[in-house]
VEXDREN-241692 format. One record per residue (C-alpha): residue number from 1; residue in one letter; chain; x, y, z. Coordinates in steps of 0.02 Angstrom, whole numbers, m for minus. Each point is the difference from the previous one (the first is absolute). Layout:
<sites>
{NUM, "A", "A", {X, Y, Z}};
...
</sites>
This chain:
<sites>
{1, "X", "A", {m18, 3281, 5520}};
{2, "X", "A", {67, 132, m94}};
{3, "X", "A", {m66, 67, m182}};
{4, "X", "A", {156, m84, m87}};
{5, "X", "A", {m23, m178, 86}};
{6, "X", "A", {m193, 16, m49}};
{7, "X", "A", {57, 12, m168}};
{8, "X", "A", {136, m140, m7}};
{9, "X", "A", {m149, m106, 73}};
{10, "X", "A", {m122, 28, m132}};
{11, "X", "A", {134, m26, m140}};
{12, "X", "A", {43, m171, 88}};
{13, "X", "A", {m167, m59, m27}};
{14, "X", "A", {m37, 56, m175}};
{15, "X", "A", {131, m76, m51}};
{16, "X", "A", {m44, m171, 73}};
{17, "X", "A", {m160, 20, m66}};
{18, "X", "A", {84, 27, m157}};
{19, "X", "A", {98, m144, 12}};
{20, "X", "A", {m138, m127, 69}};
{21, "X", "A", {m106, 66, m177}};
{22, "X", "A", {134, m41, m102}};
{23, "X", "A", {19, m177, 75}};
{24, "X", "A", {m177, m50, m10}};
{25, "X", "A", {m7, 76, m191}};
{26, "X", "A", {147, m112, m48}};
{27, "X", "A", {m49, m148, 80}};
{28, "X", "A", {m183, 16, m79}};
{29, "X", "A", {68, 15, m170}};
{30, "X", "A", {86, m178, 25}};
{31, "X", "A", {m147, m84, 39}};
{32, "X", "A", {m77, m119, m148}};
{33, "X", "A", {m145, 90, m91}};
{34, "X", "A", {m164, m69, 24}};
{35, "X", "A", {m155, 39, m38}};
{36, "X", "A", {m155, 30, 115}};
{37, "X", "A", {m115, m163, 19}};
{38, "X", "A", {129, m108, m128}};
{39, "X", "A", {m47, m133, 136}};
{40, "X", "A", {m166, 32, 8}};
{41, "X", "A", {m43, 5, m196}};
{42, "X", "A", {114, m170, m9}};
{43, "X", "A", {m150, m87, 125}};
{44, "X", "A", {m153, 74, m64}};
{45, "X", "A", {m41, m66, m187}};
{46, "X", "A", {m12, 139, m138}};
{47, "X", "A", {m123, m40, m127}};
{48, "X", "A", {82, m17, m182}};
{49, "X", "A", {m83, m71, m155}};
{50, "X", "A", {119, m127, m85}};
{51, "X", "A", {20, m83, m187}};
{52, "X", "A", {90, m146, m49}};
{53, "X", "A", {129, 10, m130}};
{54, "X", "A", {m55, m72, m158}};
{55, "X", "A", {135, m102, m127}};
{56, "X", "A", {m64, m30, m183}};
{57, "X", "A", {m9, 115, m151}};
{58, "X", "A", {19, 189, 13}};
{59, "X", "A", {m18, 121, m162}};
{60, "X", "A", {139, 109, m24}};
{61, "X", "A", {m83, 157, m87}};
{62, "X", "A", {62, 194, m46}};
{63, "X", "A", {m107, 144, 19}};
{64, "X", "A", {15, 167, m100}};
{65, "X", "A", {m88, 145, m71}};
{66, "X", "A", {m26, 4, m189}};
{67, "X", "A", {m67, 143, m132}};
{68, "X", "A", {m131, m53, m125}};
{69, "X", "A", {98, 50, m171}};
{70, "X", "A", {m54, m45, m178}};
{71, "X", "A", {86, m61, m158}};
{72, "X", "A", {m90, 76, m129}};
{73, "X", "A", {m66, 191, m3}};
{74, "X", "A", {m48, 77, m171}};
{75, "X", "A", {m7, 200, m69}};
{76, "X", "A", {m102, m4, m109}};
{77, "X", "A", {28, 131, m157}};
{78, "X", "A", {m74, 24, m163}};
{79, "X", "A", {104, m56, m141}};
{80, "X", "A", {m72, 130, m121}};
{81, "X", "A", {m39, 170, 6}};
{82, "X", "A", {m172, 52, 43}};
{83, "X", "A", {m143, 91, 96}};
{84, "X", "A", {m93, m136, 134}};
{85, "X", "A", {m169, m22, m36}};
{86, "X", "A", {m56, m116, 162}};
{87, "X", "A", {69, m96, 120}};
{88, "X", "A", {m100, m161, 12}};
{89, "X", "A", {75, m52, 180}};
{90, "X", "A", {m30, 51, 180}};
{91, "X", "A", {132, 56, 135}};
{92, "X", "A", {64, m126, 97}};
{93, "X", "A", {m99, m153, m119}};
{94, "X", "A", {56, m174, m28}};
{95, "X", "A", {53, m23, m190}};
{96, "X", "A", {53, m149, m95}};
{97, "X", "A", {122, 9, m138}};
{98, "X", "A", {m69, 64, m176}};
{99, "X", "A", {m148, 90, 109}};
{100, "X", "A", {m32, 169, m95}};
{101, "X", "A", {70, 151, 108}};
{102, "X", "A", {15, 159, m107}};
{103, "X", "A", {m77, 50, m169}};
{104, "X", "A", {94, 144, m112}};
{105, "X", "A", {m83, 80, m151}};
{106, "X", "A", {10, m122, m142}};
{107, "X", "A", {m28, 129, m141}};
{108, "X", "A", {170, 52, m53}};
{109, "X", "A", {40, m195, m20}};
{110, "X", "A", {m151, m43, m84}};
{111, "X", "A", {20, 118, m131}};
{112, "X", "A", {195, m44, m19}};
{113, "X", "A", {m47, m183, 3}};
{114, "X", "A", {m132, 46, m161}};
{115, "X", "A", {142, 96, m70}};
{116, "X", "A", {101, m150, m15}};
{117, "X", "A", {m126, m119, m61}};
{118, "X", "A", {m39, 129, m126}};
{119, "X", "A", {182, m10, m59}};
{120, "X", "A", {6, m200, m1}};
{121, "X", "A", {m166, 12, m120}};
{122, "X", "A", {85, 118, m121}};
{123, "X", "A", {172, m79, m10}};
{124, "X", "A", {m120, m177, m15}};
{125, "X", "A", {m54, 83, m162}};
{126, "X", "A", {152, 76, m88}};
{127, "X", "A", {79, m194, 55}};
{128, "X", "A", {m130, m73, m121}};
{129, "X", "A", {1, 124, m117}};
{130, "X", "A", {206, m12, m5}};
{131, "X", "A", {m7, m195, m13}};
{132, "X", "A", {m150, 18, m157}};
{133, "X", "A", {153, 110, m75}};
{134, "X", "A", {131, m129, 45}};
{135, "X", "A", {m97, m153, m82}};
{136, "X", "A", {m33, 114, m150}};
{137, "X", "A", {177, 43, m25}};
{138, "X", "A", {49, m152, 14}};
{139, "X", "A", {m110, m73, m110}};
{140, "X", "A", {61, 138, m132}};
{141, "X", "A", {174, m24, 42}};
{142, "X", "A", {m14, m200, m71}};
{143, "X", "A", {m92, 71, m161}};
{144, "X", "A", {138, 121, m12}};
{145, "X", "A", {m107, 152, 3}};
{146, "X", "A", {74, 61, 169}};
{147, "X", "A", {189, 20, 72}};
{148, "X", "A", {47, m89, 131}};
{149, "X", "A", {24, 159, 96}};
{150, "X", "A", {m157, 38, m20}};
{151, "X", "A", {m30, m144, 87}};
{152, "X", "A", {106, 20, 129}};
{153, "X", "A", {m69, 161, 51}};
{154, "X", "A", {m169, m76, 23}};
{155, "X", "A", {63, m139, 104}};
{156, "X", "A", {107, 112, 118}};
{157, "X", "A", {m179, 113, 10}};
{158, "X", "A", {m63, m158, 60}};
{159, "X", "A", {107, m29, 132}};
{160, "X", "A", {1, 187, 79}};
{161, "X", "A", {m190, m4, 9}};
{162, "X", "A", {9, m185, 101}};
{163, "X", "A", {150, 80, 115}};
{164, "X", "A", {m135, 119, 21}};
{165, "X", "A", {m141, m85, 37}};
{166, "X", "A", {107, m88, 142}};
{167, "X", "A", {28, 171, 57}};
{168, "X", "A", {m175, 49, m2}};
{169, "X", "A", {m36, m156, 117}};
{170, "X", "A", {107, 30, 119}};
{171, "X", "A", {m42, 169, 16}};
{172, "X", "A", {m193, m84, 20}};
{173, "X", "A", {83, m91, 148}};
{174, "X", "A", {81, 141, 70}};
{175, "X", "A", {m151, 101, 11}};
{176, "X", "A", {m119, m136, 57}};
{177, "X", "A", {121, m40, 140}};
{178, "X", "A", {21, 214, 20}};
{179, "X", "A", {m218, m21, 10}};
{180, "X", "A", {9, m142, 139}};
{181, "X", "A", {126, 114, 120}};
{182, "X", "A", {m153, 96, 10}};
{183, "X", "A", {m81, m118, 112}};
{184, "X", "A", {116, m25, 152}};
{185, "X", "A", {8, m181, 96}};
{186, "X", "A", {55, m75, 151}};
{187, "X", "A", {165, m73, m28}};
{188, "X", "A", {m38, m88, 185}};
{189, "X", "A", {m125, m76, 110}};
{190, "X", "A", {15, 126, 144}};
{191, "X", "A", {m78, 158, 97}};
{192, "X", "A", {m10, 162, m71}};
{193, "X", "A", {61, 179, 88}};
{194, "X", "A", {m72, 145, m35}};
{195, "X", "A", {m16, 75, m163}};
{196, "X", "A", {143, 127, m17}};
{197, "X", "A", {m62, 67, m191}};
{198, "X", "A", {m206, 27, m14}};
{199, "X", "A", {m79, m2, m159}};
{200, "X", "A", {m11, 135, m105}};
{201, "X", "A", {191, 31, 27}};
{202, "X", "A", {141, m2, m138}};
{203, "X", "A", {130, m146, m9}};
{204, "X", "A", {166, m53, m74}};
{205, "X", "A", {66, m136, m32}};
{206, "X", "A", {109, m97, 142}};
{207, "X", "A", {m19, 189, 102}};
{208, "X", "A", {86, m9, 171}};
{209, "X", "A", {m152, 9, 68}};
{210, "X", "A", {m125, m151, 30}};
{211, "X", "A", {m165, m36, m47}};
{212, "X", "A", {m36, m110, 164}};
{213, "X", "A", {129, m106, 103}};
{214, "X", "A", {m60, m179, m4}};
{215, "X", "A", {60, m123, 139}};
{216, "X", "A", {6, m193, 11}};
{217, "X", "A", {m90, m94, 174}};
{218, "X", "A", {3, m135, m69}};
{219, "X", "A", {102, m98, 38}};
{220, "X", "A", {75, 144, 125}};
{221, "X", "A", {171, m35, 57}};
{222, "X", "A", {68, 26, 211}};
{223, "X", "A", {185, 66, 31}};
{224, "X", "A", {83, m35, 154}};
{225, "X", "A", {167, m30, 63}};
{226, "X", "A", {77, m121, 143}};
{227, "X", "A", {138, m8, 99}};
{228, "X", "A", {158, m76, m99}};
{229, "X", "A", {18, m162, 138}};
{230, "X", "A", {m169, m60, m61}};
{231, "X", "A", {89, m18, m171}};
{232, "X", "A", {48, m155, m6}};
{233, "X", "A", {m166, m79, 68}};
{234, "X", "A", {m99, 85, m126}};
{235, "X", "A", {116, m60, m150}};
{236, "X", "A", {1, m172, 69}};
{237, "X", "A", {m172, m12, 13}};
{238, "X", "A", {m21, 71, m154}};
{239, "X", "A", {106, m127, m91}};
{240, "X", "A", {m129, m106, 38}};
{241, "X", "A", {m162, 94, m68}};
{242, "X", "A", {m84, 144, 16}};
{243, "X", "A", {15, 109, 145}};
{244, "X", "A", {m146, 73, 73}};
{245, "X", "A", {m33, 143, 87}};
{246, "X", "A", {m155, 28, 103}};
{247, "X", "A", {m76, 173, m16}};
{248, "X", "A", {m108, 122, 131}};
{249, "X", "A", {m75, 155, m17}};
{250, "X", "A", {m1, 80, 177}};
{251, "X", "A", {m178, 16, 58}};
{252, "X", "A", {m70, m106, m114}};
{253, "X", "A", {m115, m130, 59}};
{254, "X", "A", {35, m93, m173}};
{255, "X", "A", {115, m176, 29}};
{256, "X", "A", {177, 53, m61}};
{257, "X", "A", {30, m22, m171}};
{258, "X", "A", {125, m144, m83}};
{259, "X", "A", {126, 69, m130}};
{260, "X", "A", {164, m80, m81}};
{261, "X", "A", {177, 76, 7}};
{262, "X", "A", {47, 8, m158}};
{263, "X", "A", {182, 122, 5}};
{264, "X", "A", {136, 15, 115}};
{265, "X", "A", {111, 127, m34}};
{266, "X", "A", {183, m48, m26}};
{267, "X", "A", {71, 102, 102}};
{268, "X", "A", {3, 57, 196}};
{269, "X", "A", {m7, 185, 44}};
{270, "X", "A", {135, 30, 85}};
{271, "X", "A", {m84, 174, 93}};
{272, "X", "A", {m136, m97, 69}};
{273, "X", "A", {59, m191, 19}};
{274, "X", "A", {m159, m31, m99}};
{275, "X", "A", {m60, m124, m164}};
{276, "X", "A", {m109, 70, m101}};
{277, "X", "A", {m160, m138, m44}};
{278, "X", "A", {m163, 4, m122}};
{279, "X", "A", {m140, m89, 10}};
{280, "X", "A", {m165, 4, m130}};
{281, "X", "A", {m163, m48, 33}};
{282, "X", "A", {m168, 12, m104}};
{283, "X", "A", {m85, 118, 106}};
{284, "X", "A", {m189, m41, m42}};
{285, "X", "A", {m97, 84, 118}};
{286, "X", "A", {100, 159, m17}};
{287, "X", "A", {45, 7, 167}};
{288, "X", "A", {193, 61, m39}};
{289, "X", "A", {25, 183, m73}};
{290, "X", "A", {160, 57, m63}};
{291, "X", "A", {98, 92, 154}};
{292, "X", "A", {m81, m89, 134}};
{293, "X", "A", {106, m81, 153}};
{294, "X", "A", {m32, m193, 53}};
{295, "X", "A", {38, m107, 128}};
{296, "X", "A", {99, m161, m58}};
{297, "X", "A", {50, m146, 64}};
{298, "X", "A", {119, m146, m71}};
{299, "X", "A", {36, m172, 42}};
{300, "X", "A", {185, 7, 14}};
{301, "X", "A", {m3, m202, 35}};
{302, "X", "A", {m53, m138, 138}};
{303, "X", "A", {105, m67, 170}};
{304, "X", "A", {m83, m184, 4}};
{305, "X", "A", {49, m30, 186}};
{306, "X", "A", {16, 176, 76}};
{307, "X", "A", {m37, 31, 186}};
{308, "X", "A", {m123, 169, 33}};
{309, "X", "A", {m76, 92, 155}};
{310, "X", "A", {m105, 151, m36}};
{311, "X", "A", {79, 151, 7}};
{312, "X", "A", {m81, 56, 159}};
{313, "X", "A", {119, m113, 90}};
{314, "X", "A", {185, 88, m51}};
{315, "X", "A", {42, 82, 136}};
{316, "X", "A", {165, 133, m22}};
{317, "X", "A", {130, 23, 130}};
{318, "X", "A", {161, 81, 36}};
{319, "X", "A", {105, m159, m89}};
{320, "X", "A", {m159, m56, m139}};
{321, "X", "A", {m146, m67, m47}};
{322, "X", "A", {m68, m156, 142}};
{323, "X", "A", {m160, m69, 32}};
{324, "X", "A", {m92, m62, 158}};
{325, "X", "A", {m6, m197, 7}};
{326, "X", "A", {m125, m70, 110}};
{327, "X", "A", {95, m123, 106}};
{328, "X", "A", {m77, m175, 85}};
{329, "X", "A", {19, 87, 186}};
{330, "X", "A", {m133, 122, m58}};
{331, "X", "A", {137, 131, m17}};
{332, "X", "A", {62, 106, m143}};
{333, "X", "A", {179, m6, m68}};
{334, "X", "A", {58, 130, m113}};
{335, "X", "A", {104, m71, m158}};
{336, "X", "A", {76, 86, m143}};
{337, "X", "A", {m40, m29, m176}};
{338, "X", "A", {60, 48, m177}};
{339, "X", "A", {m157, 59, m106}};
{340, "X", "A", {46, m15, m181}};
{341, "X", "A", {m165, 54, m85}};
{342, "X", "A", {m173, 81, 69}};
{343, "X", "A", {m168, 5, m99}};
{344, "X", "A", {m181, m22, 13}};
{345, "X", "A", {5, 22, 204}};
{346, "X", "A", {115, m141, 12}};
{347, "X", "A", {228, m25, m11}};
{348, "X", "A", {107, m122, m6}};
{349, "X", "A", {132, m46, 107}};
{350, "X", "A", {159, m65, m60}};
{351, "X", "A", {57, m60, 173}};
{352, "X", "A", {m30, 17, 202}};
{353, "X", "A", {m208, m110, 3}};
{354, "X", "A", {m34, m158, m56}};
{355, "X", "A", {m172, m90, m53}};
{356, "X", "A", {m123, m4, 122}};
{357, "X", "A", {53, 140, 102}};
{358, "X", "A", {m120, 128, 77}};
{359, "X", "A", {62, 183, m24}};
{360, "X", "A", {m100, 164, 93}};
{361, "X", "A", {m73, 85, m109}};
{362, "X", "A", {m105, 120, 118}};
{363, "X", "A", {59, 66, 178}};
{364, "X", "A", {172, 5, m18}};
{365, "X", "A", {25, 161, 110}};
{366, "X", "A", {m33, m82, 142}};
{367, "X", "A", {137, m149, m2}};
{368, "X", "A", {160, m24, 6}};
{369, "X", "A", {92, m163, 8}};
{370, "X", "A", {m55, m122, 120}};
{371, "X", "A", {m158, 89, 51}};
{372, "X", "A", {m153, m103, m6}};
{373, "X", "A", {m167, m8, m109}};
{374, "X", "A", {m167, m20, m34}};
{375, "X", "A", {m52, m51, m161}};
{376, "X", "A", {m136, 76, m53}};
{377, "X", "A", {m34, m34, m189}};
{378, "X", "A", {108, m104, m129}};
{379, "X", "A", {m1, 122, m158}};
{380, "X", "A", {m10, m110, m157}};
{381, "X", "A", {122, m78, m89}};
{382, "X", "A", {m7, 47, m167}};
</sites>
């Protein structure tokens, strides 16, 4: 055979070769996919662990993050002029209101508050003397030995020396009040800062700067916010008493703390979608500091008759959510469901199990529908 017809032979036969691969590829990819040993895992049981689904009462609740705030904080300024002679508090110390926190130096008010009674007791006196006159005058006047303007002068005398003496009271008052600024109270019952002017230092009067920055724990207040579709459960079961929130520090081996809503903001932000809430509570044992973040939770309301699996039991696929049902042939089926809430490990389906049903809660990588198991454990039911 000649070089050419060598050729033309080996062409042939790649190219039936080629053809032949083709066919086989295209038949293969028209064959129905299966998957190694489906028969084999549908004979041998897989061990699952199963629950029932429970029907009676499930708590709806809402859980958020919240910042300890507080209502009342005090700066706390002197109200006079002054040099501080002590400050009778620690850093950081519990006060009640009227506890004494700063003393100034007294002396300039002392000696204007002596200054005034000095001027009451010498106005006192030229009263009496001026009313001695009047009477006299008077007396005169009806004997005709005096003019009646003589008389009148001593009774208008009288009267400047009383307007006076009113005058010289008041100022009394004003400089015994001026004399008690000296000593500087609590206004609150509340923690103390640090002291941001020592002793020994000059003040003025309502200066800019504080004295010490008081803040009220108790009763401390929590700010939160919640998603605006939890609105109208919160105002409806608010309508019918106080709403309570339940509050927990994170880490805390404390029980969570109880604490009443007392303000819903009246209006939505529209940036986040969000409600603004308050709650108060009295904070005895300190626990709560201004700033801090909590961990709340809410009981939005109750479903009387709703029908729950623990969570461990959604499965997701391609088209939704479906559980595992344990079937009476030993078999699993799988069935889809509608979950319309989830909390505390458990979540209730609106539709696709019914009472009494046993869902897979553990093993479900190993079935698929119709395959059979072994029980192994029955996980509670509640």
């Amino acid at each position: 055979m000649s070089g050419r017809g060598r050729t033309r032979v080996v062409f042939g036969l790649l190219v039936a070769a080629a053809v032949l691969a083709s066919g086989y590829v295209l038949y293969s990819t028209r064959l129905p996919a299966t998957r190694p040993g489906d028969d084999a895992r549908k004979s041998v049981a897989a061990p699952v662990t199963v629950a029932p689904v429970v029907q009676g009462p499930f708590e709806v609740r809402a859980h958020t993050i919240g910042t300890v705030s507080i209502d009342a904080t005090v700066q706390v300024k002197s109200q006079v002029d002054g040099r501080i002679m002590e400050a009778t508090f620690s850093e950081g110390q519990m006060v009640h209101k009227g506890d004494l926190l700063f003393r100034l130096d007294p002396s300039l008010f002392q000696a204007q508050l002596k200054q005034s009674e000095a001027a009451l007791a010498r106005d006192q006196a030229q009263l009496a003397n001026a009313q001695s006159d009047l009477k006299r005058f008077t007396d005169l006047a009806k004997k005709g030995f005096a003019t009646a303007q003589q008389e009148d002068t001593a009774a208008a005398q009288a009267k400047v020396l009383s307007a006076s003496i009113a005058a010289d009271a008041a100022a009394i008052d004003i400089a015994k009040l001026q004399l008690s600024y000296t000593e500087i109270s609590s206004p609150l019952d509340g923690k103390t800062g640090r002291i941001l002017v020592r002793p020994g230092n000059l003040v003025k009067a309502n200066d800019t700067n504080a004295l010490v920055v008081i803040n009220q724990l108790q009763p401390i207040a929590v700010s939160f916010s919640l998603p605006q579709q939890n609105l109208p459960a919160l105002q409806h079961r608010m309508a019918k008493g106080k709403l309570k929130v339940s509050v927990a520090i994170p880490g805390d081996q404390h029980p969570p703390m109880q604490a009443n809503i007392d303000f819903i903001n009246n209006a939505v932000d529209a940036t986040t979608g969000t409600i603004a809430l308050k709650a108060s509570l009295d904070n005895a044992d300190l626990r709560l500091v201004p700033g801090q973040l909590v961990d709340l939770t809410i009981l939005l309301q109750t479903i009387d008759d709703a029908l729950t699996v623990p969570i461990e039991a959604i499965n997701q696929g391609q088209t939704g959510q479906y559980v595992y049902r344990l079937m009476a042939d030993g078999t699993v089926a799988a069935s889809p469901v509608k979950v319309a809430y989830e909390d505390a490990g458990r979540a209730v389906l609106s539709e696709g199990v019914k009472p009494g049903d046993k869902v897979v809660t553990d093993g479900q990588l190993r079935l698929a529908p119709g395959v059979k198991v072994e029980v192994k454990a029955i996980a509670g039911g509640s």
